[in-house]
N, CA, C and O atoms as a MOPAC input file, in Angstrom:
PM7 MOZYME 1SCF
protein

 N    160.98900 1   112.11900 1    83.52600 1
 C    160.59200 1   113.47800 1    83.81800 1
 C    160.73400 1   114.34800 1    82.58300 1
 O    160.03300 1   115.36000 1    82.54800 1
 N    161.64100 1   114.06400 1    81.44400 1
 C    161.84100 1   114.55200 1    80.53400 1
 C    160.22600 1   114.97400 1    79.55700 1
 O    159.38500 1   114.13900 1    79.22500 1
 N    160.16900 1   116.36100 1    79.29200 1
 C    158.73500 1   116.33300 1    78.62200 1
 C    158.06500 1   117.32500 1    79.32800 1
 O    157.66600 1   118.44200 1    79.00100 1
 N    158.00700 1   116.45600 1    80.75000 1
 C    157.02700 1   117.08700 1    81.60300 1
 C    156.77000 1   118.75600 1    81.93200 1
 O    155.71800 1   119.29800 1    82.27100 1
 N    158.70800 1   119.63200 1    81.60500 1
 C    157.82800 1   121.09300 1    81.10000 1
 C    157.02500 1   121.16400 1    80.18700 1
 O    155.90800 1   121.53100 1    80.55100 1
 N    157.22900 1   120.80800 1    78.37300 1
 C    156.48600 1   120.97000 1    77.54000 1
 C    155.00500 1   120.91600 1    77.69300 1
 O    154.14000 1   121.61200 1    77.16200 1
 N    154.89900 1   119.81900 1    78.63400 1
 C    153.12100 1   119.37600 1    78.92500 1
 C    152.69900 1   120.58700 1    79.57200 1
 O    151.73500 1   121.14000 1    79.04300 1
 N    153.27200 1   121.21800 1    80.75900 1
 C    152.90400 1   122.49700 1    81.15200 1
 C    153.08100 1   123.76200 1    81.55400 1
 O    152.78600 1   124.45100 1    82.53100 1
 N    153.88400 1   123.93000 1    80.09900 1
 C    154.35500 1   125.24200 1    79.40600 1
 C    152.99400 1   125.31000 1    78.64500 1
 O    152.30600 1   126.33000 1    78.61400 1
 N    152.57000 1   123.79500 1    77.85700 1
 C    151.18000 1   123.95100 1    77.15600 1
 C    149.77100 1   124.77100 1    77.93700 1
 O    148.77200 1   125.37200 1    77.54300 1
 N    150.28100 1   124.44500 1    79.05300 1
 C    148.83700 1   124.79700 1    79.82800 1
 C    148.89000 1   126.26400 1    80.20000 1
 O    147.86200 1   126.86700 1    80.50900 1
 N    150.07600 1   126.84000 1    80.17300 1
 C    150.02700 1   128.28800 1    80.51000 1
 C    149.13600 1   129.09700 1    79.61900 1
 O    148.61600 1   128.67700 1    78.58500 1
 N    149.04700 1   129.94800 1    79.97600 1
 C    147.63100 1   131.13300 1    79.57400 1
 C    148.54400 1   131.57700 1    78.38300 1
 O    149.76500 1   131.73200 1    78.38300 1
 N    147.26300 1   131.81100 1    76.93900 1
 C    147.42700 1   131.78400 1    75.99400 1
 C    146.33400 1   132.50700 1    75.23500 1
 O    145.71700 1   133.49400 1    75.63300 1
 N    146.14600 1   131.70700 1    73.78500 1
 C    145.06400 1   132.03200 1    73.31600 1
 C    143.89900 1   131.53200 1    73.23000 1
 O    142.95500 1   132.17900 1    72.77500 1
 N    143.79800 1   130.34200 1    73.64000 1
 C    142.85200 1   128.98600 1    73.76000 1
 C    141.42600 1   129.91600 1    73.85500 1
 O    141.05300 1   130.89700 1    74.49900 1
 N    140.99600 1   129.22600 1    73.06700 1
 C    139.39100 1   129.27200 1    73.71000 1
 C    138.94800 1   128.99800 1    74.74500 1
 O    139.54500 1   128.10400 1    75.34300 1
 N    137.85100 1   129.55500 1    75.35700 1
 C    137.18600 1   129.55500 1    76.75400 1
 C    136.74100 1   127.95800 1    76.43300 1
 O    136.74500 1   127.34700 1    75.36500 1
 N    136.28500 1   127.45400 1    78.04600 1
 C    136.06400 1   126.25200 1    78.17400 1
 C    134.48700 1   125.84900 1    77.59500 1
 O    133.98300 1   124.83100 1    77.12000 1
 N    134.06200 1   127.08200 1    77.87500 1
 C    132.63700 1   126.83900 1    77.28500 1
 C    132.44100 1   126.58500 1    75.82000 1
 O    131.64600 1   125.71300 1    75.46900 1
 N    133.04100 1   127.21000 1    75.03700 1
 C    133.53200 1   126.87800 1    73.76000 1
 C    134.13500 1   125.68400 1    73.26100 1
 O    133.87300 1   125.18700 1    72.16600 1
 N    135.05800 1   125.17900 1    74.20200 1
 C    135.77900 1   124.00100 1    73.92200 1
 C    134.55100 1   122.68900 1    73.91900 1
 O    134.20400 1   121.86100 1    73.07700 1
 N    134.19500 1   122.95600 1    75.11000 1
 C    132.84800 1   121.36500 1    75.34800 1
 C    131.76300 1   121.83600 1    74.75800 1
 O    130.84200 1   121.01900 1    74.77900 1
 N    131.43200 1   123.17800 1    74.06400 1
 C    129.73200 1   123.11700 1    73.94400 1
 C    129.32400 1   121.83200 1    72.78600 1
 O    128.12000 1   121.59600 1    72.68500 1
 N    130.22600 1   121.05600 1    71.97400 1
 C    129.38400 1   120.07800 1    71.32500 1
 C    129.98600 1   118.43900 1    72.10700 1
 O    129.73500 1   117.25000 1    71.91400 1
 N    130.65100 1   119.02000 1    72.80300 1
 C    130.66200 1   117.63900 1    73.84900 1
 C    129.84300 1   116.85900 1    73.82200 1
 O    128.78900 1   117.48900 1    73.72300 1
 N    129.56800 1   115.42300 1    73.86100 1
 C    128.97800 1   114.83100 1    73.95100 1
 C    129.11900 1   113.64900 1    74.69500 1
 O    128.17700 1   113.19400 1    75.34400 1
 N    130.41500 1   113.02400 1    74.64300 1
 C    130.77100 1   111.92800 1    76.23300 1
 C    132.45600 1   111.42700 1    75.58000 1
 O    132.75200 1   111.28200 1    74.39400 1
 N    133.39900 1   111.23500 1    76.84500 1
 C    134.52100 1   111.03000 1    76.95900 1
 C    135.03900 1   109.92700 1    76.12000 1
 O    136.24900 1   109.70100 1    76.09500 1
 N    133.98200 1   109.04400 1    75.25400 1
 C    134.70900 1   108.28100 1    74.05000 1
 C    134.43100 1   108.68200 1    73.02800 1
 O    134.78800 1   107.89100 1    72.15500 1
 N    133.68200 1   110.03300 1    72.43300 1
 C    133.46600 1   110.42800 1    71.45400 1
 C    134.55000 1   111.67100 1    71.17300 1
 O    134.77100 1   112.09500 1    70.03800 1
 N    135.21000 1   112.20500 1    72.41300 1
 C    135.56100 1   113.43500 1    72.24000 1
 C    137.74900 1   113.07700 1    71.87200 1
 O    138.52800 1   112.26300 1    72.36900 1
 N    137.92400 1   114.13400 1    70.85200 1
 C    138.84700 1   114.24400 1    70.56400 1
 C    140.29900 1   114.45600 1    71.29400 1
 O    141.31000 1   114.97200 1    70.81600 1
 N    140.09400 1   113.89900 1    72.59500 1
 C    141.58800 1   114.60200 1    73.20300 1
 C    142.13700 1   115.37300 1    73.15700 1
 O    142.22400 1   116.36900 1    73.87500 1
 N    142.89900 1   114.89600 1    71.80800 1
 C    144.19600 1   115.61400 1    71.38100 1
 C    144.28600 1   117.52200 1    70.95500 1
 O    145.13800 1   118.41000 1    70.93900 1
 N    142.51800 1   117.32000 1    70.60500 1
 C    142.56000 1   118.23800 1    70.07100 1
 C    142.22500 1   119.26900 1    71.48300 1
 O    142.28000 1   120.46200 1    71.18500 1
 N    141.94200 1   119.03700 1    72.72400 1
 C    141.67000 1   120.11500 1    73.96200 1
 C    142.84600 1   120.87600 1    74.12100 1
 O    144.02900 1   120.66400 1    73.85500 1
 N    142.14200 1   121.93900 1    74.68800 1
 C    143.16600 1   123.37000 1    74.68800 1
 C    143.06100 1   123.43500 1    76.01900 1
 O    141.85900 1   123.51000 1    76.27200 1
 N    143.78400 1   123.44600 1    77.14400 1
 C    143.26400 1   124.15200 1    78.79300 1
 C    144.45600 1   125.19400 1    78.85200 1
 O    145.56700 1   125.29100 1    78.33100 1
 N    143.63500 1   125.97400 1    79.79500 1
 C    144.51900 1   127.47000 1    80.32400 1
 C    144.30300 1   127.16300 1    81.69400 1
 O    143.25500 1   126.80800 1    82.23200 1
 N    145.41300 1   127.34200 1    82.18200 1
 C    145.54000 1   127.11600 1    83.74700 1
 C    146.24100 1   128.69500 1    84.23800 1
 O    146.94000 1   129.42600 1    83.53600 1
 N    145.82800 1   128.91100 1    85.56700 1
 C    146.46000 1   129.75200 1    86.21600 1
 C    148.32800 1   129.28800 1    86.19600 1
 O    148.57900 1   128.09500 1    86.36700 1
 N    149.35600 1   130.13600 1    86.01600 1
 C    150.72800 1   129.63100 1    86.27300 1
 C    150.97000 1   129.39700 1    87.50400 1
 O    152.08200 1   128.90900 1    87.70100 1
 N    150.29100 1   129.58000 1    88.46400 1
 C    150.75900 1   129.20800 1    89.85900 1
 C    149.65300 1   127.76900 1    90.20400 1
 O    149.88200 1   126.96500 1    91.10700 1
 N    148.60000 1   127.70600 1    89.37900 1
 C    148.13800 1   125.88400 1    89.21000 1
 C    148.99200 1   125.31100 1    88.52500 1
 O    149.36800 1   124.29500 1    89.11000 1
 N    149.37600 1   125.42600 1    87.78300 1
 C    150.01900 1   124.66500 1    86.52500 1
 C    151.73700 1   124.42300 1    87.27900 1
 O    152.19400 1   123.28300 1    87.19800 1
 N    152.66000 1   125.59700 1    88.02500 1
 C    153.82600 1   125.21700 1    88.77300 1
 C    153.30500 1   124.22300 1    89.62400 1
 O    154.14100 1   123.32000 1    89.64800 1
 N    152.06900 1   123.85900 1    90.53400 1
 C    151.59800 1   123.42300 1    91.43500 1
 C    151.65900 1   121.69200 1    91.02500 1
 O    152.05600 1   120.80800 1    91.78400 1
 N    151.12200 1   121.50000 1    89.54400 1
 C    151.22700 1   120.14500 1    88.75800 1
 C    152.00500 1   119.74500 1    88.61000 1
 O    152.14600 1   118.52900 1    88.74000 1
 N    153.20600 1   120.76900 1    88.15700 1
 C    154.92000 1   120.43300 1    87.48100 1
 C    155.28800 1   119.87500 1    89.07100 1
 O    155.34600 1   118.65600 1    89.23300 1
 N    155.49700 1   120.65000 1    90.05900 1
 C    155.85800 1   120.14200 1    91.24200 1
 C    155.38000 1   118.59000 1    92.09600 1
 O    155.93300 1   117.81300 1    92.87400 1
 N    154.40900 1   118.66800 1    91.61500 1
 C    153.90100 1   117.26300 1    92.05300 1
 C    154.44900 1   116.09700 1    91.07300 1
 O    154.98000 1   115.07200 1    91.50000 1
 N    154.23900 1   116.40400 1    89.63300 1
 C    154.53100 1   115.13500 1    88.55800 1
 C    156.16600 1   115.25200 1    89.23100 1
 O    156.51100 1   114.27600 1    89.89700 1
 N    156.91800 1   116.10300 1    89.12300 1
 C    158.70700 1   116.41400 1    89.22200 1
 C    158.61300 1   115.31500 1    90.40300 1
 O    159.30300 1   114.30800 1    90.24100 1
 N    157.95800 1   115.39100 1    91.38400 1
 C    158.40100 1   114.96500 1    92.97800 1
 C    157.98700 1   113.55700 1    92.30600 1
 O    158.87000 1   112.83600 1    91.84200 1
 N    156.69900 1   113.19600 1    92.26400 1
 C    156.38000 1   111.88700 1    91.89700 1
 C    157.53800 1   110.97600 1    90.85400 1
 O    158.22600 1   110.04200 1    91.26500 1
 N    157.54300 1   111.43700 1    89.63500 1
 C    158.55600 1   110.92200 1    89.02300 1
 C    159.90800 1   110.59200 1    89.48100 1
 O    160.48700 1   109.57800 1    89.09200 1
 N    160.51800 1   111.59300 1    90.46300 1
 C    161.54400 1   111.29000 1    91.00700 1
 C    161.41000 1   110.46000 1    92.30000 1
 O    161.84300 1   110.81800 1    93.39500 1
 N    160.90500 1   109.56900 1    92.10100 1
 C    161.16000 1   108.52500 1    93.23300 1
 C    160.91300 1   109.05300 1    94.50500 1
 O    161.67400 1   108.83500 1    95.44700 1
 N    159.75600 1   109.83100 1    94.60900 1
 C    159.46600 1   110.87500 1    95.60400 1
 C    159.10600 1   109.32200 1    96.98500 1
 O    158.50000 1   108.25300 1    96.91400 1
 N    159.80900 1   109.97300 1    97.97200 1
 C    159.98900 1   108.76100 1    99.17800 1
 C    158.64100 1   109.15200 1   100.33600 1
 O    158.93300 1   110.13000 1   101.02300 1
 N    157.51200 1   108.66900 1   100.59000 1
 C    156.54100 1   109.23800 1   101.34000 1
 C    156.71700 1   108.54000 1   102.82900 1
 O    156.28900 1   108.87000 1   103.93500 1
 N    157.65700 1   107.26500 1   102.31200 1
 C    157.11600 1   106.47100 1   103.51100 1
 C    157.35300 1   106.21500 1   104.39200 1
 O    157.16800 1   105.12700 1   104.93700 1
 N    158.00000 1   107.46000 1   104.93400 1
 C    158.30200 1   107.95200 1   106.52000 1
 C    157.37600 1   108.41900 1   107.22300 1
 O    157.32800 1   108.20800 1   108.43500 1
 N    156.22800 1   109.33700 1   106.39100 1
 C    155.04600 1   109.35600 1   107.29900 1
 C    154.24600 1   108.63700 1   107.11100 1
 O    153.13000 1   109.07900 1   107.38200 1
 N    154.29000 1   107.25000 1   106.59500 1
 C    153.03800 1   106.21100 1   106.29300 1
 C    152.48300 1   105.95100 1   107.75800 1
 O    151.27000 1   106.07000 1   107.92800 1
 N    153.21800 1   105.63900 1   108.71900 1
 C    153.41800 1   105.31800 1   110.42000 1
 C    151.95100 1   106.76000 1   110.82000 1
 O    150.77700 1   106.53300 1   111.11200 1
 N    152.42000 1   107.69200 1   110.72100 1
 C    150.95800 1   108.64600 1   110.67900 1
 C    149.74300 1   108.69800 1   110.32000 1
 O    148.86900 1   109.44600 1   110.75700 1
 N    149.65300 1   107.76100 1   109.37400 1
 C    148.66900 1   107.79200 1   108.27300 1
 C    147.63900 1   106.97100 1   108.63500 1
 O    147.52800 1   106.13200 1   107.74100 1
 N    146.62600 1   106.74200 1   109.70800 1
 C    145.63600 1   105.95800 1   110.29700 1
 C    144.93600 1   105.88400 1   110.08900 1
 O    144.11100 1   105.31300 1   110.80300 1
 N    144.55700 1   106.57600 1   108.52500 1
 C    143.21500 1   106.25300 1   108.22900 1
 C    142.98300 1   105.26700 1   106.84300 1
 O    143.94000 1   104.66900 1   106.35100 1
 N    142.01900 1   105.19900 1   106.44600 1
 C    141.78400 1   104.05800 1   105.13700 1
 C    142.46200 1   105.06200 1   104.04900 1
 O    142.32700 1   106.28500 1   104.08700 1
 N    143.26300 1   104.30200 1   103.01000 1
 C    143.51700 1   104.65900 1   102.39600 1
 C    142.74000 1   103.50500 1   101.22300 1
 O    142.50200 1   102.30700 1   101.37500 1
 N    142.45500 1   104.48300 1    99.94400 1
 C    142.17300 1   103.51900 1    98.40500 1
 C    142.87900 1   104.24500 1    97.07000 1
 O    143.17300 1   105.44000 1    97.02300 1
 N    143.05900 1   103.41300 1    96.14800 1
 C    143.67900 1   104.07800 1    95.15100 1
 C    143.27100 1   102.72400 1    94.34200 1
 O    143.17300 1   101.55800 1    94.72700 1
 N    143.10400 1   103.23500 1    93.27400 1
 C    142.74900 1   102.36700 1    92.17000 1
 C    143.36700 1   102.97100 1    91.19000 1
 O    144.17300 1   103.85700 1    91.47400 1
 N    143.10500 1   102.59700 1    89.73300 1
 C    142.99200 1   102.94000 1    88.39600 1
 C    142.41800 1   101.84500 1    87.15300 1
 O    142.61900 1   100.64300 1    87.32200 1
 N    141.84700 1   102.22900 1    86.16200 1
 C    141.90900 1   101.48400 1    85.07000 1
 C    142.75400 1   100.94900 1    84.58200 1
 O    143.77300 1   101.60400 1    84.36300 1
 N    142.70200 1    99.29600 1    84.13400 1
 C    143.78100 1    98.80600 1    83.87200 1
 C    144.37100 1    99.25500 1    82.40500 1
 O    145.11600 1    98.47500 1    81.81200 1
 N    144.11300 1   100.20200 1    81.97600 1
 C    144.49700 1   100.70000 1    80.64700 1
 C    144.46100 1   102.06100 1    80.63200 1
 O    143.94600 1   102.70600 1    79.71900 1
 N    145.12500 1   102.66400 1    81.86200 1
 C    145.22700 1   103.87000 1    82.33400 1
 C    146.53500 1   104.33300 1    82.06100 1
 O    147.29800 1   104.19300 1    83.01700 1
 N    146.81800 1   104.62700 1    81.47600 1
 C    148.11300 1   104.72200 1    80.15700 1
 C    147.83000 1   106.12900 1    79.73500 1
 O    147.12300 1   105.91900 1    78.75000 1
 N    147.92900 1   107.46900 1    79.85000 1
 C    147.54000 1   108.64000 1    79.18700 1
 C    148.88600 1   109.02500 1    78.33000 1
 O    149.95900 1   109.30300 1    78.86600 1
 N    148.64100 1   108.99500 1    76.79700 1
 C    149.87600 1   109.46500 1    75.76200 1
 C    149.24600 1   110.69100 1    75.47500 1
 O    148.18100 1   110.76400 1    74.86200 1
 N    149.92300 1   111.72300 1    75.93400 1
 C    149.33500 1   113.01200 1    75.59600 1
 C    150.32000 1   113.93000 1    74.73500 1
 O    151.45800 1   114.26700 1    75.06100 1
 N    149.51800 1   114.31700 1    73.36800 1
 C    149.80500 1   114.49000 1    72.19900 1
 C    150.89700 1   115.51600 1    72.08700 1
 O    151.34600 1   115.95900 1    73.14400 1
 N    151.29000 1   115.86800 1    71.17400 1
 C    152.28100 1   116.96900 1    71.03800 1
 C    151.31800 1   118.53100 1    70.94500 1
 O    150.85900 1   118.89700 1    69.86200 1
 N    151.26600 1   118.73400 1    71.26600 1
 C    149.61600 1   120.05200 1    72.37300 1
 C    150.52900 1   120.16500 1    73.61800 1
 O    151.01700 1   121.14800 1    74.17500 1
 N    150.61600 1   118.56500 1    73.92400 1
 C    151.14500 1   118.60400 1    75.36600 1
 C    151.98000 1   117.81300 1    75.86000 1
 O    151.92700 1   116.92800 1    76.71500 1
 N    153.34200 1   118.56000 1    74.73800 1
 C    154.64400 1   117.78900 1    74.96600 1
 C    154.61600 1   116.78700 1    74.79000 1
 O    155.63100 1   116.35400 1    75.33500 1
 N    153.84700 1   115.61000 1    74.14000 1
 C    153.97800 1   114.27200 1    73.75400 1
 C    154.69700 1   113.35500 1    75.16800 1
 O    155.59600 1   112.53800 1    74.96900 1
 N    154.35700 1   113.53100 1    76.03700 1
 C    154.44600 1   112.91600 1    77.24500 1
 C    153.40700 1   111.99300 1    77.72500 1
 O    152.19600 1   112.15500 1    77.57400 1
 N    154.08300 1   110.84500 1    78.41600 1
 C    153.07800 1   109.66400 1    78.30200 1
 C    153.15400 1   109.72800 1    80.05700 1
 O    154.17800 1   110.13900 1    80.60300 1
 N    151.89600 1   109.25100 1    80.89000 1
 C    151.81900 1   109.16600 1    81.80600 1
 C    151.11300 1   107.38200 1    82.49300 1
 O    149.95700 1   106.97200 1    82.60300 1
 N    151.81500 1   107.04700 1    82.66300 1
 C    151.39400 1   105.57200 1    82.87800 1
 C    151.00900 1   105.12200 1    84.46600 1
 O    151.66700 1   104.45400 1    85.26300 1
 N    149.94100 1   105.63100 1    84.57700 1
 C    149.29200 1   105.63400 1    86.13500 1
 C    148.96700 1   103.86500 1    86.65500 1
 O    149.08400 1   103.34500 1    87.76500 1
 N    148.54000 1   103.30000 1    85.36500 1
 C    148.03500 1   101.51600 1    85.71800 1
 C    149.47300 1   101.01400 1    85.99900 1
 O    149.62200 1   100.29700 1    86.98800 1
 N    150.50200 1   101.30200 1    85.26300 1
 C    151.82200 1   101.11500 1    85.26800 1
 C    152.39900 1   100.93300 1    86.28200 1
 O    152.87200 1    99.88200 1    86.71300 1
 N    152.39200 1   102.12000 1    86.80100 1
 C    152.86500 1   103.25000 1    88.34400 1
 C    152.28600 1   102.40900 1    89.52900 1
 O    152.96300 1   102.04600 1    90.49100 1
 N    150.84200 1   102.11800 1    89.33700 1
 C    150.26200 1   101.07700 1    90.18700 1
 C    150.43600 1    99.90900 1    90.11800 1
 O    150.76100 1    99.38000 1    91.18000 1
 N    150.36400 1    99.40100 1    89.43000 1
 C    150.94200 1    97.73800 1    89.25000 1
 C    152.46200 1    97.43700 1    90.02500 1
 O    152.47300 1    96.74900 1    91.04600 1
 N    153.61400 1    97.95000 1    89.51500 1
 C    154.48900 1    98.32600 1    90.10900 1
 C    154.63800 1    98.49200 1    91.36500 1
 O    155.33100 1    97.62300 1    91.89300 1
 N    154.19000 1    99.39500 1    92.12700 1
 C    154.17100 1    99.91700 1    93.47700 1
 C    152.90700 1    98.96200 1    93.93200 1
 O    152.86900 1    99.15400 1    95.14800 1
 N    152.18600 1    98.32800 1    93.71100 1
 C    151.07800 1    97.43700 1    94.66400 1
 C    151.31700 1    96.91900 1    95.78800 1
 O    150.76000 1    96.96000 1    96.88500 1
 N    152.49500 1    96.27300 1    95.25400 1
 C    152.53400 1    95.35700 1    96.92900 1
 C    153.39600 1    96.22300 1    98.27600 1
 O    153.41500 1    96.00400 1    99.48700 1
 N    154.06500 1    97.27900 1    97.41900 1
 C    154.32000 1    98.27700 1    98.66600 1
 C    153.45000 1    99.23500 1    99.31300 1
 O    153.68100 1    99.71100 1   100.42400 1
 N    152.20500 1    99.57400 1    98.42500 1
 C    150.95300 1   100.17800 1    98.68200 1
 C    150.95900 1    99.40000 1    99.60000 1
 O    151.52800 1    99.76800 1   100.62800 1
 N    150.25200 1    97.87900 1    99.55400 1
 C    149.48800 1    97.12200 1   100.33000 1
 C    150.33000 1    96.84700 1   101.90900 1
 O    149.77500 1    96.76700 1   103.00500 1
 N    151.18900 1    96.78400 1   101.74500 1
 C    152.16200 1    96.91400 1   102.96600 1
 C    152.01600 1    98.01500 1   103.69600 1
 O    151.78300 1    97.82200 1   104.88900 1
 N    152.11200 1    99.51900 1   103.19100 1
 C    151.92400 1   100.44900 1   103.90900 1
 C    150.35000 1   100.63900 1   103.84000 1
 O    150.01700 1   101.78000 1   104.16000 1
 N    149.60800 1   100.04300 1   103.60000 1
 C    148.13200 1    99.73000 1   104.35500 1
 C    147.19200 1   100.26200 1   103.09500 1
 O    145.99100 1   100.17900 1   103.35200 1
 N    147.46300 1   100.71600 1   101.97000 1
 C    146.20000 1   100.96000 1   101.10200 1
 C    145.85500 1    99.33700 1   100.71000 1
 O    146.24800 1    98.17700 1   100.83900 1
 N    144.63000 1   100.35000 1   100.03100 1
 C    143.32200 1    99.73500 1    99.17400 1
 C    143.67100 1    99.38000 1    97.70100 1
 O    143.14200 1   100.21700 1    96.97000 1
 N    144.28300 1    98.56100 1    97.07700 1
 C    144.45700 1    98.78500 1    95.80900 1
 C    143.76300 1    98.24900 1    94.73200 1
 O    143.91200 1    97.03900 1    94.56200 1
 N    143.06700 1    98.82900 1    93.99000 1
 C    142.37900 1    97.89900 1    92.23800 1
 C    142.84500 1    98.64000 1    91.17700 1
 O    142.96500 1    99.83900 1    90.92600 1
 N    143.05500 1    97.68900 1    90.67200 1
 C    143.54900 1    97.90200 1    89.21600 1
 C    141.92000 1    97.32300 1    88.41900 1
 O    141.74900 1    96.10600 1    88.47700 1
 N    140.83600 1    98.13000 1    87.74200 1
 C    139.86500 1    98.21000 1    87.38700 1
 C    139.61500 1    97.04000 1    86.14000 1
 O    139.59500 1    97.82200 1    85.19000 1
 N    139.47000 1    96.06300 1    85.69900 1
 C    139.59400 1    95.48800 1    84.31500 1
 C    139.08100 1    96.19000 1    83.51800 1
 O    138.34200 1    97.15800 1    83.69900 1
 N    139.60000 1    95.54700 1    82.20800 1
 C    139.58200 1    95.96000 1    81.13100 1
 C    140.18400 1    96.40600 1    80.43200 1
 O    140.66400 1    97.46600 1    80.83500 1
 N    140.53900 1    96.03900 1    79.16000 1
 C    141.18800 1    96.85200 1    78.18300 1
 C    141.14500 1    98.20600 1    77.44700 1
 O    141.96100 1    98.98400 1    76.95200 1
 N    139.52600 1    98.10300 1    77.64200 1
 C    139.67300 1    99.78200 1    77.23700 1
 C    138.92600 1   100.62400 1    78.48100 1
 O    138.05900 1   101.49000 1    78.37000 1
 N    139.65800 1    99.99300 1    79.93200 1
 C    139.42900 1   101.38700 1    81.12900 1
 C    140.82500 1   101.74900 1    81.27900 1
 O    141.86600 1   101.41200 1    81.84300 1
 N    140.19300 1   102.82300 1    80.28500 1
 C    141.19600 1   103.99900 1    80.59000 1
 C    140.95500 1   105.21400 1    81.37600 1
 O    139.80700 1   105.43700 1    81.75800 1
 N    141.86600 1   105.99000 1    81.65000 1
 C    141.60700 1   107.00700 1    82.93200 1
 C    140.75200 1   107.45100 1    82.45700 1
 O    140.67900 1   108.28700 1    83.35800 1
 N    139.80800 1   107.76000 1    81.71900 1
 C    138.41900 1   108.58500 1    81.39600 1
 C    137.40500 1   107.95200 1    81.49600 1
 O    136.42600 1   108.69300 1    81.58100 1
 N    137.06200 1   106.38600 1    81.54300 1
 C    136.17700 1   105.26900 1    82.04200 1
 C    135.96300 1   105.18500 1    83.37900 1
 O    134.97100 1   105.30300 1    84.09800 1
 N    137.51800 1   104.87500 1    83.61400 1
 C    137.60500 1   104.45200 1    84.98400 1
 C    137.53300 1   105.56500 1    86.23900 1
 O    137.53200 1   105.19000 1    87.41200 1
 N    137.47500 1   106.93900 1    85.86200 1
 C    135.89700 1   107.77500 1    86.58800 1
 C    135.41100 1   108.42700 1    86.70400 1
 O    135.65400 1   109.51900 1    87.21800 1
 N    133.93400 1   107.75900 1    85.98600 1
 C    132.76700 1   107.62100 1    85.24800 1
 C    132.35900 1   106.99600 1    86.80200 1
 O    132.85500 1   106.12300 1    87.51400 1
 N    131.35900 1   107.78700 1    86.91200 1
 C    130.06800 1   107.55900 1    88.43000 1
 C    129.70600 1   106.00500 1    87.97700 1
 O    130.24500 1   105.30800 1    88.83700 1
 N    129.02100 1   105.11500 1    86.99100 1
 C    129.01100 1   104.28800 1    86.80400 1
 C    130.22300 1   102.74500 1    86.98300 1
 O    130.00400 1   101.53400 1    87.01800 1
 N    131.23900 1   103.40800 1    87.04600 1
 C    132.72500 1   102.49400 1    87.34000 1
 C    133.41700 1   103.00900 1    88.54800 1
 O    134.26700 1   102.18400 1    88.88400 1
 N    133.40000 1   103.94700 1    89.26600 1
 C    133.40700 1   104.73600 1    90.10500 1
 C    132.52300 1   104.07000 1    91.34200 1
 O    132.82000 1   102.93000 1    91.70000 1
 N    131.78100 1   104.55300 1    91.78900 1
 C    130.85600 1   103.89100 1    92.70100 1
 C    130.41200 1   102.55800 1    93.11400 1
 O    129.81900 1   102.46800 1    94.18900 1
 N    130.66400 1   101.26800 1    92.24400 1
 C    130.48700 1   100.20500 1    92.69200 1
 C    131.91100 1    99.93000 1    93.54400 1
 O    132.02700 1    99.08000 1    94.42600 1
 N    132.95700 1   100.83300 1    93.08500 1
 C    134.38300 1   100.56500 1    93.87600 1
 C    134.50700 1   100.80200 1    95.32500 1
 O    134.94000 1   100.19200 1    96.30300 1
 N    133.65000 1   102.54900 1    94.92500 1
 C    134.04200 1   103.19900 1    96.39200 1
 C    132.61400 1   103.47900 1    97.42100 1
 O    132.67300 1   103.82700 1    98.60000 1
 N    131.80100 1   103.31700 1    96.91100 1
 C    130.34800 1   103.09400 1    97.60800 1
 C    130.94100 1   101.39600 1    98.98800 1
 O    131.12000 1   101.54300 1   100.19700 1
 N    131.01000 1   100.76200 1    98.62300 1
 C    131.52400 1    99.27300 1    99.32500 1
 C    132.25200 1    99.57900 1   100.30800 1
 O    132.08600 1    99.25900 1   101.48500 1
 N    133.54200 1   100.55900 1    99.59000 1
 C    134.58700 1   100.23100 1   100.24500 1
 C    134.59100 1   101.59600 1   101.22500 1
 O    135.37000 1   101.44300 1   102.16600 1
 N    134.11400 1   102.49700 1   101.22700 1
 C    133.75800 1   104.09100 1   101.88300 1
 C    132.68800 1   103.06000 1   103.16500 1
 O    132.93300 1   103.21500 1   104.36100 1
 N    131.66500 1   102.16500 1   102.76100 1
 C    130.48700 1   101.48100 1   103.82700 1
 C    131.68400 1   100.82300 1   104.77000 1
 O    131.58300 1   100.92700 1   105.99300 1
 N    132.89500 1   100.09800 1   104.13300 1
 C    133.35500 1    98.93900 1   104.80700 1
 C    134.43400 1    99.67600 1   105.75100 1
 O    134.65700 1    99.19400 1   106.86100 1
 N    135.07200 1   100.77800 1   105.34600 1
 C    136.08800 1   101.51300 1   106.05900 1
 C    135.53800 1   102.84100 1   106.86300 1
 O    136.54000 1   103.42500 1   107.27400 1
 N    134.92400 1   103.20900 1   107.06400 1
 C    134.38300 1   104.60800 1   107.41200 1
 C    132.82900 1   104.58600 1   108.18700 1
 O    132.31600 1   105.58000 1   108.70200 1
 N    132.19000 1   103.15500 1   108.13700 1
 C    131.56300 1   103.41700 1   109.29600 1
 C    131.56800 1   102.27300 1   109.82600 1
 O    130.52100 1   101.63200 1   109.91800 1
 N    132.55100 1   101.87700 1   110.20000 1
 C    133.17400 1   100.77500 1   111.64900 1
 C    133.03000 1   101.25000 1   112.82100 1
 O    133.40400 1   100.60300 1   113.79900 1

């Protein structure tokens, strides 16, 4: 959890440039610089993130209401879904393929859907992309949701 203010203390309102400014020479998610993005978040979005990463990181326990939970669940990620996010933003690493790999077989017990996406370089910005995206959940949205 350590970090995780710095990452969004970064995001609080500042001087950053507008967003339109930031992407106007955008051109697609493996060309673009990361490190170098600026975001301004509202402080009551940005407490809203800290509260979720804080709960998550801490061994946040859900699975007392899993027993409630009757509907399809899916969760995936890229298997190289690893986000090291720069000193911009607290140099905090977020390891979501990690997080999933880990927790899988207790996912699968309490009834999700789980893929871990191949590849070495699907990383969370590949992995969704409408093109890597949709062959996952197009199938699996047909196979769970109209039974």
């Amino acid at each position: 959890m350590e970090g995780l203010s710095d990452l969004f203390q970064a995001l609080q309102p500042s001087s950053f440039s507008s967003t339109e400014e930031q992407f106007q020479d955008f051109v697609s998610p493996e060309e673009y610089d990361w490190d170098q993005v600026q975001v301004t978040l509202d402080p009551a979005q940005t407490k809203q993130f800290l509260t979720l990463y804080q709960s998550l990181l801490s061994d946040f326990d859900d699975t007392s209401v899993h027993d409630n939970l009757t509907f399809p669940k899916l969760t995936f990620a890229g298997e190289a879904d690893r986000i090291v996010y720069g000193e911009n933003f607290g140099s905090v690493t977020v390891d979501i393929a990690g997080a999933l790999r880990k927790n899988e077989q207790t996912l699968r017990q309490l009834g999700w859907d789980v893929a871990i996406l191949p590849g070495n370089a699907m990383d969370h910005t590949k992995a969704m992309q409408p093109e890597t995206v949709l062959p996952l959940i197009k199938p699996w949205l047909a196979t769970n949701l109209l039974k």
